[in-house]
C-alpha positions as CSV (number, residue, x, y, z in Angstrom):
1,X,-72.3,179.7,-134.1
2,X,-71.0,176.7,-132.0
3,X,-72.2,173.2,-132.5
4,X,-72.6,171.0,-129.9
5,X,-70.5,167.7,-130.1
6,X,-71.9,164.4,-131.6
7,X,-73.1,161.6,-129.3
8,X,-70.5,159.4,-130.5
9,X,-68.0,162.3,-129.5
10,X,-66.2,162.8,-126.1
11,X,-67.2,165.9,-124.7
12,X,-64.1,166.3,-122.8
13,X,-61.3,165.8,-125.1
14,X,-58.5,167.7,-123.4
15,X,-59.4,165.9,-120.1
16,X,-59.9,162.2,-121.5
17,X,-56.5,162.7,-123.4
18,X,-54.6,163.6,-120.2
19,X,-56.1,160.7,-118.3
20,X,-54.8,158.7,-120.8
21,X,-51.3,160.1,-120.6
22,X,-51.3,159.8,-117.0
23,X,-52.5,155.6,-117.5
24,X,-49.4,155.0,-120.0
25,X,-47.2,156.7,-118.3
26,X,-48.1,154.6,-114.9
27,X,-47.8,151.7,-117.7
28,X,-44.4,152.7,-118.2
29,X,-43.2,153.3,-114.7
30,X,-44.2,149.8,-113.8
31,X,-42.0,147.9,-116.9
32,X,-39.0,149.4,-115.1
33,X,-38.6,147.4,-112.5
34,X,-39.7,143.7,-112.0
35,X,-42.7,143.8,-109.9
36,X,-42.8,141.4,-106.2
37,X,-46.2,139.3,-107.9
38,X,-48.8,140.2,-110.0
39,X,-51.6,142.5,-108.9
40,X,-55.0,140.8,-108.6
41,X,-58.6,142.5,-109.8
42,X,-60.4,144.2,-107.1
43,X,-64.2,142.5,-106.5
44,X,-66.3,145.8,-107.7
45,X,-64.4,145.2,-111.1
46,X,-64.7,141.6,-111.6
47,X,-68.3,142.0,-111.0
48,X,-68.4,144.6,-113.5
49,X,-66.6,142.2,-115.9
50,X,-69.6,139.7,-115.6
51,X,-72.6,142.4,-116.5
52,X,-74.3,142.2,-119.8
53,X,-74.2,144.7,-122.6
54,X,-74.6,148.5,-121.5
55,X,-77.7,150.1,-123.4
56,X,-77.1,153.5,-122.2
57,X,-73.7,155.7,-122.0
58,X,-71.3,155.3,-119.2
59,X,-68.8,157.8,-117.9
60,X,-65.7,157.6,-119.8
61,X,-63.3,158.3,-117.0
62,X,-64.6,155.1,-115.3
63,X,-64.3,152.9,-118.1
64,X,-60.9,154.1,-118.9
65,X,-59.8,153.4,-115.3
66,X,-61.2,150.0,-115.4
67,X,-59.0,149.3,-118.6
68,X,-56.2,150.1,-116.9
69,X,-56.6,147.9,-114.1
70,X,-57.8,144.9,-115.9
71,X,-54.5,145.6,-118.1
72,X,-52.2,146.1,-115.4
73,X,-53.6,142.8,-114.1
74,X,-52.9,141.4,-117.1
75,X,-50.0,139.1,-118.0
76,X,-47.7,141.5,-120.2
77,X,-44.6,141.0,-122.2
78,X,-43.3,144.6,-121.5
79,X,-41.7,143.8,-117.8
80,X,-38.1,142.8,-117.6
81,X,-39.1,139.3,-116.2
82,X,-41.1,138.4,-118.3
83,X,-39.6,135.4,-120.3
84,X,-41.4,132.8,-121.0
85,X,-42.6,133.1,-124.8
86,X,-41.6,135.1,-127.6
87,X,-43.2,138.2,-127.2
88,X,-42.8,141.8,-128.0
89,X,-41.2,144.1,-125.6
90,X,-43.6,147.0,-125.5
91,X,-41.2,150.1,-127.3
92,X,-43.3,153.3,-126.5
93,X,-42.2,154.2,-129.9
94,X,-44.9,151.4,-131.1
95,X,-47.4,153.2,-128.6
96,X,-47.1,156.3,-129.8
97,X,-47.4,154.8,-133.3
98,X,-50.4,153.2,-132.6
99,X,-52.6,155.9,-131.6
100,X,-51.8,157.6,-134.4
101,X,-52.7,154.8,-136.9
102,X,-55.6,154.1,-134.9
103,X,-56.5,157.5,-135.0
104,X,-56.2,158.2,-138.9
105,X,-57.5,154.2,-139.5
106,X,-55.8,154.4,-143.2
107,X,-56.7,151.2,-145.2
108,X,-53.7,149.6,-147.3
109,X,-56.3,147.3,-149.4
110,X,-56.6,150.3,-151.8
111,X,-54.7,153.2,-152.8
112,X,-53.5,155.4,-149.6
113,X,-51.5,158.2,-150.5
114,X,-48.5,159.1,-149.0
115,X,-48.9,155.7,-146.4
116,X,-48.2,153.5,-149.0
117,X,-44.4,154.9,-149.3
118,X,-44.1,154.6,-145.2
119,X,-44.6,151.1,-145.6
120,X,-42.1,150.1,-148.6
121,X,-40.2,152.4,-146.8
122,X,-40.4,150.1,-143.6
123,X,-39.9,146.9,-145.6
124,X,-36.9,148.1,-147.3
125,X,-35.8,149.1,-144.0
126,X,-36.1,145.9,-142.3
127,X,-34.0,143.9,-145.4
128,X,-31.9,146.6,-144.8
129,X,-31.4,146.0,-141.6
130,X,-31.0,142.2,-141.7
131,X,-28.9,141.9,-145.2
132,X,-31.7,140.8,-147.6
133,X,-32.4,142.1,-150.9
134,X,-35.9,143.1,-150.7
135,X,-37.8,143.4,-154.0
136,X,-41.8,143.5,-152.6
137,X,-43.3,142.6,-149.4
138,X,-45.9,143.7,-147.0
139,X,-46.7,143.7,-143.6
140,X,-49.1,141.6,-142.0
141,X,-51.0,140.5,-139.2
142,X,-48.3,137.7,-137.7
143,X,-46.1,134.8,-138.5
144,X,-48.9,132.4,-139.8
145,X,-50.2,135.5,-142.4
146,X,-46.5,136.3,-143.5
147,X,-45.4,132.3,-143.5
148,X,-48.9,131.8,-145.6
149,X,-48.0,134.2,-147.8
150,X,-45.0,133.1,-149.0
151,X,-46.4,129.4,-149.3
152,X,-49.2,130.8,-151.5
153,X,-46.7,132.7,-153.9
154,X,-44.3,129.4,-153.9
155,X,-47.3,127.3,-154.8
156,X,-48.4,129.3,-157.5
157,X,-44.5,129.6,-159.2
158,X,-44.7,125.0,-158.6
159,X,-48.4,124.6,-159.9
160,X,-49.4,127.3,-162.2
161,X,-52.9,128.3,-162.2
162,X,-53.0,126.4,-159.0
163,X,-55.0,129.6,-157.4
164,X,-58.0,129.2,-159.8
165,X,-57.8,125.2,-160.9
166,X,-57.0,124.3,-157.8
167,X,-54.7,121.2,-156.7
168,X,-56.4,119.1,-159.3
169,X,-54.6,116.2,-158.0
170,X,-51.5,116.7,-158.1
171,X,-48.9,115.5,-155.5
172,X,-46.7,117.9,-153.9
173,X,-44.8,118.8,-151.1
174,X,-43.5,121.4,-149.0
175,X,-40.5,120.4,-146.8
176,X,-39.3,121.6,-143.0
177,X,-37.5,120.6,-139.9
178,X,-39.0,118.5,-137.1
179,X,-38.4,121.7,-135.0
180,X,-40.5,124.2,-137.6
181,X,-43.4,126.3,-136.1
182,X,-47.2,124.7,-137.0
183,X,-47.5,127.8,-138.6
184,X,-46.0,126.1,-141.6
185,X,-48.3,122.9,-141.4
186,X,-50.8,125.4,-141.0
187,X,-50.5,127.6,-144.1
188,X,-49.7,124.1,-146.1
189,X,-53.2,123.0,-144.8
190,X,-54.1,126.3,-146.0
191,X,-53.0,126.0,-149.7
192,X,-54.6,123.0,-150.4
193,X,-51.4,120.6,-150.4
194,X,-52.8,119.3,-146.6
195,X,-50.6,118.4,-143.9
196,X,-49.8,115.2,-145.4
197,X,-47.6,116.5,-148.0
198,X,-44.9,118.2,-145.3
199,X,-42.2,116.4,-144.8
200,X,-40.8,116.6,-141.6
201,X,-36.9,116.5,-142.0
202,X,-34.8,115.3,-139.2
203,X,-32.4,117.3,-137.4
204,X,-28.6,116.9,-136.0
205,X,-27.2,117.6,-133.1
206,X,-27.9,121.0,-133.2
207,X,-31.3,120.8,-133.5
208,X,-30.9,121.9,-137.2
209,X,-32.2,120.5,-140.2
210,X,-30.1,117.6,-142.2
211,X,-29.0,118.2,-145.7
212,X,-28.7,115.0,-146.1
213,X,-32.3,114.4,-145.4
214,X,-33.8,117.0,-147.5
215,X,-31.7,116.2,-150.6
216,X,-32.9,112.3,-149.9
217,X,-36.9,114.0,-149.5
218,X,-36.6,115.9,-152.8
219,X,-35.1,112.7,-154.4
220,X,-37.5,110.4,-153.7
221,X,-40.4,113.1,-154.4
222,X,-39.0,113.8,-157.5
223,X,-38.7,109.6,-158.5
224,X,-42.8,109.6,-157.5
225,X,-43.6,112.5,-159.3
226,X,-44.2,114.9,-156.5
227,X,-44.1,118.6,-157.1
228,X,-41.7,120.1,-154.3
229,X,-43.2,123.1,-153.8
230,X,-41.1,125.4,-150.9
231,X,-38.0,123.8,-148.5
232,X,-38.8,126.4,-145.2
233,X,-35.9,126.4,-143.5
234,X,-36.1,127.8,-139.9
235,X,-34.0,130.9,-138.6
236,X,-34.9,130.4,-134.8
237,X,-36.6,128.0,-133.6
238,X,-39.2,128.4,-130.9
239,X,-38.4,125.8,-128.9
240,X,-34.7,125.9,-128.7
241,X,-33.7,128.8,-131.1
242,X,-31.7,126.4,-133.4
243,X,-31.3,127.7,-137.2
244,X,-30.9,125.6,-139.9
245,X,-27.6,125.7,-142.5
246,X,-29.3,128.4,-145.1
247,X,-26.1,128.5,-146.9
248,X,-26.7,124.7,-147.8
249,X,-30.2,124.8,-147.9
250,X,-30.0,127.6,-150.9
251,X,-27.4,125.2,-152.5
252,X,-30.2,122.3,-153.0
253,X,-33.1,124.4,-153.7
254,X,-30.9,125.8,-156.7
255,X,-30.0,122.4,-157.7
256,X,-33.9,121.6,-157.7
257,X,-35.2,124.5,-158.8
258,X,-37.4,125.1,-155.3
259,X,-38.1,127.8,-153.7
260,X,-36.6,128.4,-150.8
261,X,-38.7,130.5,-147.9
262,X,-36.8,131.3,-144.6
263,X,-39.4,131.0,-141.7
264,X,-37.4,134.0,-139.2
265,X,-40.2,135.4,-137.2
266,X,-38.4,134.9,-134.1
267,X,-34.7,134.7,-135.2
268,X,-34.4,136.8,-138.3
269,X,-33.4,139.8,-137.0
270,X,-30.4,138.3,-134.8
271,X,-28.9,138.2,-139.0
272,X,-28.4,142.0,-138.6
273,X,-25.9,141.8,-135.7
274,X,-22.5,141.7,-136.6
275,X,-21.3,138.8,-133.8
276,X,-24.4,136.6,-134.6
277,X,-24.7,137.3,-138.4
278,X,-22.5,134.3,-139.3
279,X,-24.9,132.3,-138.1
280,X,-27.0,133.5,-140.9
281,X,-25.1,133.3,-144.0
282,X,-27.7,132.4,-146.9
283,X,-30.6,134.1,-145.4
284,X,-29.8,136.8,-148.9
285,X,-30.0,133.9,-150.8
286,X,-34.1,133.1,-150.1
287,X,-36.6,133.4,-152.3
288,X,-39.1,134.9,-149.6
289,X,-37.9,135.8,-145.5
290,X,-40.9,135.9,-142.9
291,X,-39.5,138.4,-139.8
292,X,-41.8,139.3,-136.6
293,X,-41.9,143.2,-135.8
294,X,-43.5,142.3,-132.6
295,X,-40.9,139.8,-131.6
296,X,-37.3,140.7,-131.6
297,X,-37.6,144.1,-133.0
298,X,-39.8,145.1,-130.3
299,X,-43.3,146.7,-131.4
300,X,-46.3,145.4,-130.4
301,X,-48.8,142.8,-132.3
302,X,-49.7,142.5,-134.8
303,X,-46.3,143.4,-136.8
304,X,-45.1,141.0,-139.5
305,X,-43.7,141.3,-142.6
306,X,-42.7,139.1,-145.1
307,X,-40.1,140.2,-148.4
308,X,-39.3,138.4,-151.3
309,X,-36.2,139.0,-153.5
310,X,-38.1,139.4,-156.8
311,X,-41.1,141.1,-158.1
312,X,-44.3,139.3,-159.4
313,X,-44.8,136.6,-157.8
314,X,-47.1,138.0,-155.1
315,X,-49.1,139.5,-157.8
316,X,-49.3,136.3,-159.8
317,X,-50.7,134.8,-156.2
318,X,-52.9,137.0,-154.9
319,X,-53.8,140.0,-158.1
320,X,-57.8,140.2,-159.0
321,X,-60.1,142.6,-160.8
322,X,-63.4,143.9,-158.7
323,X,-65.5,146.3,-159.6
324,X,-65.8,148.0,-156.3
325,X,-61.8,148.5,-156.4
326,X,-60.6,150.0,-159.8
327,X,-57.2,150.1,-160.8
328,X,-55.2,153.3,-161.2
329,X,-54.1,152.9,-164.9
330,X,-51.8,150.0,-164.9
331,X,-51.0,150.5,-161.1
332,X,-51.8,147.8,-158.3
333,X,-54.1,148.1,-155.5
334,X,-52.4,146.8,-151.7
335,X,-55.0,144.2,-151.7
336,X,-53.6,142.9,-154.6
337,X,-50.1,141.9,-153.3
338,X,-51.4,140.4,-150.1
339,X,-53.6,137.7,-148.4
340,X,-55.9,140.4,-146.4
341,X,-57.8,143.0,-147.4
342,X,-58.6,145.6,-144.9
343,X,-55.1,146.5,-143.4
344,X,-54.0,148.9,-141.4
345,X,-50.5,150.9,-141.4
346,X,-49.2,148.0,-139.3
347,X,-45.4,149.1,-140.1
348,X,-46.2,152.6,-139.1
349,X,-45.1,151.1,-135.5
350,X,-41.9,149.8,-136.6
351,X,-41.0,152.8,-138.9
352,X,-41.0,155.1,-136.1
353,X,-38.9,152.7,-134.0
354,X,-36.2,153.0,-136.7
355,X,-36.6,156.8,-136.7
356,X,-36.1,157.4,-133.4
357,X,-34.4,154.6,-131.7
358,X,-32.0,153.6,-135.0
359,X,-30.7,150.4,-136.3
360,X,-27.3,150.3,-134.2
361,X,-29.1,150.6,-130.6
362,X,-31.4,147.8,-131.7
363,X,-28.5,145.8,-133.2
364,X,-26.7,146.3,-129.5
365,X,-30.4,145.6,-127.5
366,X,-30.5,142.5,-129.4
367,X,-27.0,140.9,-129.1
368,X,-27.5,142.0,-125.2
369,X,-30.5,139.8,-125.0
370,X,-28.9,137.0,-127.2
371,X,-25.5,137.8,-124.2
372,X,-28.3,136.8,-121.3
373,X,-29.0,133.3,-122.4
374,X,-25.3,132.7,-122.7
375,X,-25.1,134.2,-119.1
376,X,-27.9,131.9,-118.0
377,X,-26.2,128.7,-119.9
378,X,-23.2,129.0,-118.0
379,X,-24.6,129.6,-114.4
380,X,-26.4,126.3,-115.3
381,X,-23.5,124.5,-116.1
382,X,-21.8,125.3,-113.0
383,X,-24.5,125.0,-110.8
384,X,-25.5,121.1,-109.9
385,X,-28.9,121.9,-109.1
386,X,-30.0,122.4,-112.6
387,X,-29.2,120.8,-115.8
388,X,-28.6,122.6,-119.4
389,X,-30.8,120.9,-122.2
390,X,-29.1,122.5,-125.0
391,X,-26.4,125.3,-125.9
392,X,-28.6,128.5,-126.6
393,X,-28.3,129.2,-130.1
394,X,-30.1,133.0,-129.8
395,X,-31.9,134.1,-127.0
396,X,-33.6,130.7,-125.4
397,X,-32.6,128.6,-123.1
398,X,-34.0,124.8,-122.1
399,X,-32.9,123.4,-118.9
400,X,-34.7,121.8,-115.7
401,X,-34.1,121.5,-111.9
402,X,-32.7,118.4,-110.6
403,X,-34.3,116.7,-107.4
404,X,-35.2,113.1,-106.2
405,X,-38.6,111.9,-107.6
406,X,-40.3,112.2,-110.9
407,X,-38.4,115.1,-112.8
408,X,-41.0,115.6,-114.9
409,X,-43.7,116.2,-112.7
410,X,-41.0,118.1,-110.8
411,X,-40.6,120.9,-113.1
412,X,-44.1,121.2,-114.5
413,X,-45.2,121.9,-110.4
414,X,-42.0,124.2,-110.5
415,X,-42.8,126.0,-113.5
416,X,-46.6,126.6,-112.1
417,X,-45.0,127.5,-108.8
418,X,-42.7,130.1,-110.8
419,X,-45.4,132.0,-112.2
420,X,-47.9,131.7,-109.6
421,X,-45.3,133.3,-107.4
422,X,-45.3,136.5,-110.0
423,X,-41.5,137.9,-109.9
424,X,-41.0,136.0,-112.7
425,X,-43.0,134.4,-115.8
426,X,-41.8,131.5,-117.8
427,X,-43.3,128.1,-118.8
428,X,-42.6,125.0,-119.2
429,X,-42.0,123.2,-122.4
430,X,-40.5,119.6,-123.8
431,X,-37.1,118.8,-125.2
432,X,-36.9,115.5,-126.1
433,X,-39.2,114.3,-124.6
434,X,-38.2,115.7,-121.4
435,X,-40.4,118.2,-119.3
436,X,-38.3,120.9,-118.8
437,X,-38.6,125.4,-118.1
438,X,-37.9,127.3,-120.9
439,X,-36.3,131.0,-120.8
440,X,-36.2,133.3,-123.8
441,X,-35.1,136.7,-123.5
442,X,-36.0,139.5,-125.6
443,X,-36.9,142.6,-123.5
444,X,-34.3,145.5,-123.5
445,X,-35.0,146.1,-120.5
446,X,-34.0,143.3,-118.7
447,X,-30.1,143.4,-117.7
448,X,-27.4,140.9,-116.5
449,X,-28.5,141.7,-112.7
450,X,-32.1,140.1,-113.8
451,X,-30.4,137.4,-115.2
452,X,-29.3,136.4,-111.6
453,X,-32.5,137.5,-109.9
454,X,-34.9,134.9,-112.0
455,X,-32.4,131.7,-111.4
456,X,-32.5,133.0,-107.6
457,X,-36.2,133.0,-107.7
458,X,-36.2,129.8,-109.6
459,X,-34.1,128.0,-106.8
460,X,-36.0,129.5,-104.1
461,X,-39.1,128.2,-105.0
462,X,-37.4,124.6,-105.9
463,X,-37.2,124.0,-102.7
464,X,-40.8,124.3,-101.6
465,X,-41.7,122.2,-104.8
C-alpha cells in the first residue's frame, strides 16, 4: 500500500534534486572566470522580494530559481576577483559537505555517535596541519565564538570561580596589539573584565606588537594589583596581515605565569607552509590558538575552531549539570566544552576538504595566494602612480593611487568606482591614518594573470576618478 507524501514533503524529489545540481553547477561555472560587472535583479523579482508572508504553498521550482538569482546577484567571495575582505573561497568540497550536515541536522550539544570522532578528528587535523599540539577544542560559529572561548577558559584559570562569583571587583586585564581584531575587545566586554581593562600595546615598524611594551603593561599591572588575565597576540592582522613575535610573547607570559592565546583566524594557517612557517615560530607554544576554516582554509561560514594545548580548562569554564541533558557515566556532553549549545557538524566541511583535496595542495594554494601580494607589492613599487603603504606580511596588501587633489577623498571615490564597476571588488580601508584600497588574496582560484588584470582595472578607472 503506498502512502502519499507529507505536506511538508516535496513531491518531486528526483526533479527538485536535479534542479539543484544544475543551479550549483552554474554557481561553479561562473567562479571560473572573473565576470565583466555584476548582474543586476530583474524587476518581477525585486517585486517579489517586497511581498509579505506567503500563507499558501508556492511552487518549488520557482522559488528555487529565484534563489539563485538573488544569489548570483549577490556579492560572493567565491570569484577570483574578489578581494576585498577576508572571506572564504567557496571549496565545493564545503558544499557538498554542507547538504549533507544539513540534511542529517546532528546536534554536538549532546552525545552524537560516531560525529563526535569526525570532529576531534578535524581539530586534531587542523593542529596537525599548522604545528600545534592540540589537546581539546571545538568548532564554532566564527572568530568572535572561538576568540571568546578562549578568553572565558583564560579567565577562569586567572579568577577562579569567576564563572559563578562573578568579577566581584577585582581588577584585571587582558592585553593585545593596537592592530588586534574588536573581536578581542568584544569577548573581554563579554567576560565581564569590560573594554577598559584591554590594553592596547603599541606596535613597531612592522606593525607588530612591542615586547617591550607588554613586559612594561604586565609590570605596572602587577605593581596595582591587576590580575593579567590573557596577552592575545595576533597571527595576521586584518588590516595589514602583520604577526606579532610569538616566540617572545611565550617567553613573558611564562615569566608571568599568563596565558597566552594566539588570535589566527586569518593568518594561522599560513604556520603550516614551509616558506612562511618561520614567521610563526611560538605559535606551539600557546595556551589556546583561534584558526578560521572559512578564511584561509577555504570552506564556507560559519567554520572556526579554536584548540588549546591541555585538557580541562574548557570544562572548568563552561561544564554544568541539567536535568534535561544527563551525563553518560563520567563522560562529558559537547555542550559542556563549549560556549553554544545547539551546534551543528560545522567541521564536517573542513574534514572532507582534507580528505579529498589533502594538506600539501592546500599548503601550495595558500603560499600561492600569500606569492600574489608579493606580486602586487612590487608592481606598486615600480609603478609611480601608486604608492605601497606597507610590505605584505601574508596575503594583504595596503597601498593608494597617487593624483593632484585631496588623496583621501581620491581613493575612497576610487575604491567606490572599483566596485561599482564589478570586474573587481575591494574596499577601502585606513593605514595610519591615511585613506587608502586594501587587497587581500585568498581564493585559489585567482592566478598571477589576475594579479595584473585588477591593478589594470584599478588604473583604468583612476583616471575617470
Amino acid at each position: 500500500m503506498s502512502t502519499l507524501p507529507h505536506p511538508l514533503e516535496l513531491i518531486d524529489r528526483e526533479r527538485i534534486l536535479q534542479l539543484l545540481t544544475e543551479h550549483l553547477s552554474d554557481a561553479w561555472a561562473s567562479f571560473d572566470r572573473p565576470r565583466p560587472q555584476e548582474p543586476q535583479l530583474a524587476g518581477e523579482l525585486l517585486q517579489r522580494l517586497t511581498e509579505g508572508l506567503p500563507s499558501a504553498p508556492g511552487d518549488p521550482e520557482a522559488s528555487l530559481a529565484d534563489i539563485a538569482r538573488v544569489l548570483d546577484a549577490s556579492v560572493s567571495p567565491s570569484r577570483p576577483l574578489y578581494s576585498a575582505y577576508i572571506g572564504s573561497t567557496g571549496l565545493e568540497a564545503g558544499v557538498l559537505a554542507g547538504a549533507l550536515a544539513n540534511a542529517y541536522d546532528v546536534n554536538l550539544a549532546a552525545a552524537a555517535g560516531a560525529a563526535e570522532l569526525l570532529e576531534n578528528q578535524a581539530i586534531r587535523w587542523v593542529g596537525e596541519f599548522v604545528g600545534y599540539p592540540v589537546a581539546d577544542g571545538a568548532f564554532t560559529s566564527g572568530g568572535m565564538t572561538s576568540n571568546l572561548t578562549a578568553l572565558t577558559a583564560a579567565r577562569e584559570q586567572a579568577l577562579p570561580g569567576s564563572r559563578y562569583e562573578g568579577i566581584s571587583g577585582r581588577a584585571a586585564a587582558v592585553y593585545c596589539s593596537e592592530e588586534s581584531h574588536h573581536s578581542v575587545a568584544r569577548a573581554v566586554e563579554v567576560i565581564g573584565l569590560g573594554s577598559r581593562s584591554l590594553r592596547r600595546i603599541p606596535t613597531d615598524e612592522y606593525r607588530s606588537m612591542r615586547i617591550d611594551a607588554l613586559t612594561d603593561a604586565l609590570a605596572a599591572d602587577r605593581r596595582t594589583g591587576v590580575v593579567p588575565v590573557a596577552v592575545v597576540a595576533t597571527a595576521g592582522t586584518t588590516l595589514t596581515g602583520a604577526i606579532d613575535p610569538l616566540a617572545k610573547i611565550a617567553d613573558v607570559c611564562s615569566e608571568y605565569g599568563v596565558w597566552m592565546h594566539v588570535d589566527g583566524a586569518y593568518g594561522g594557517p599560513a604556520a603550516g607552509v614551509p616558506r612562511l612557517a618561520p614567521r610563526f615560530t611560538g605559535i606551539d607554544r600557546a595556551d589556546s590558538l583561534t584558526i578560521d576554516a572559512h578564511k584561509w582554509l577555504g570552506v564556507q561560514k560559519s567554520c572556526s575552531v579554536v584548540m588549546l594545548s591541555r585538557p580541562g580548562p574548557l570544562e572548568r569554564a563552561f561544564a554544568h549539570d541539567e536535568r534535561y541533558m544527563l551525563h553518560a557515566g563520567v563522560a562529558a556532553n559537547g555542550v559542556d566544552r563549549t560556549l553554544e549549545y545547539s551546534r551543528p557538524v560545522r567541521s564536517l566541511k573542513l574534514w572532507l576538504a582534507f580528505r579529498i583535496y589533502g594538506a600539501e595542495m592546500m599548503r601550495r594554494w595558500i603560499d600561492a595566494t600569500a606569492q600574489h601580494a608579493q606580486t602586487l607589492a612590487a608592481a606598486l613599487v615600480a609603478n609611480p602612480r601608486f604608492e605601497l603603504l606597507h610590505e605584505p606580511a601574508l596575503s594583504v596588501v595596503c597601498f593608494r593611487h597617487l593624483s593632484d587633489g585631496d588623496l583621501d577623498e581620491h581613493n575612497l571615490q576610487l575604491a567606490r568606482a572599483v566596485c561599482d564597476d564589478g570586474r573587481v571588488y575591494l574596499a577601502p580601508a585606513q593605514v595610519d591614518g591615511i585613506t587608502c584600497l586594501r587587497v587581500c588574496f585568498m581564493n585559489f582560484r585567482t592566478g598571477a594573470d589576475h594579479v595584473r588584470e585588477l591593478l589594470d582595472v584599478i588604473e583604468e578607472l583612476a583616471e575617470t576618478v
